[in-house]
NUBA-381727 format. One line per field, with one value per residue (C-alpha): residue in one letter; x negated, y negated, z negated. Coordinates in Angstrom, 2 decimals. Layout:
res c(A,...)
X c(X,...)
Y c(Y,...)
Z c(Z,...)
END
This chain:
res c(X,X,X,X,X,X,X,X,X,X,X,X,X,X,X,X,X,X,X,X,X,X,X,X,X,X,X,X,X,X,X,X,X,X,X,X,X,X,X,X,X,X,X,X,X,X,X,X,X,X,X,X)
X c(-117.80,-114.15,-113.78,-115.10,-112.64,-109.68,-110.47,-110.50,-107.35,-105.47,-106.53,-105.62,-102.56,-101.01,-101.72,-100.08,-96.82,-97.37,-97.86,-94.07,-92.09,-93.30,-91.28,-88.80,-88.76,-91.58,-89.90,-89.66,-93.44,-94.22,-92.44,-93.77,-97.35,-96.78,-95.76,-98.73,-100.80,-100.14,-99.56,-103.56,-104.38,-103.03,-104.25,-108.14,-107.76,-106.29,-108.97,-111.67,-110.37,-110.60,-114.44,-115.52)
Y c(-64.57,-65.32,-62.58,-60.06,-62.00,-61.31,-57.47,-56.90,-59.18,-57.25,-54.21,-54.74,-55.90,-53.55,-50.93,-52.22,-52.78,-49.31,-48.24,-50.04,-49.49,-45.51,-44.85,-46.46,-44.23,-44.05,-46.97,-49.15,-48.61,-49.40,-52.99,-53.98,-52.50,-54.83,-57.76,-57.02,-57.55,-60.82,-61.96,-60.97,-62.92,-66.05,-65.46,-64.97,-67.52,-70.12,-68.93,-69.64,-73.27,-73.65,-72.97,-74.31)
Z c(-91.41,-90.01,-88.29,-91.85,-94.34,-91.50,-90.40,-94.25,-95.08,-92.50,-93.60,-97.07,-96.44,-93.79,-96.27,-98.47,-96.17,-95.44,-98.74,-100.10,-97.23,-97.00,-100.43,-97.98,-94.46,-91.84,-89.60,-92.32,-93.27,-90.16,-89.98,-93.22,-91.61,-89.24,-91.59,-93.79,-90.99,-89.92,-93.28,-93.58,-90.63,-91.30,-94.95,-93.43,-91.39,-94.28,-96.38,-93.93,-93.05,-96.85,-97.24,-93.58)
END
């Protein structure tokens, strides 16, 4: 179940960072991409130390 709740956190949330940073430029969709990211993995894995 970790792993599920993290693949979709990160998901969500590098699109996201993509999504702002592409009204932006290109590089700067990609650093929020990559901020987005591992904002959703240490979300998933807060979430999962919450209900475990």
């Amino acid at each position: 179940m970790k792993t599920i709740i993290i693949i979709i956190l990160t998901s969500v949330c590098g699109w996201v960072g993509w999504w702002l940073g592409y009204q932006v430029g290109i590089f700067t969709a990609l650093v929020l991409s990559m901020l987005g990211t591992g904002l959703g993995v240490y979300a998933g894995r807060k979430i999962n130390q919450m209900y475990s």
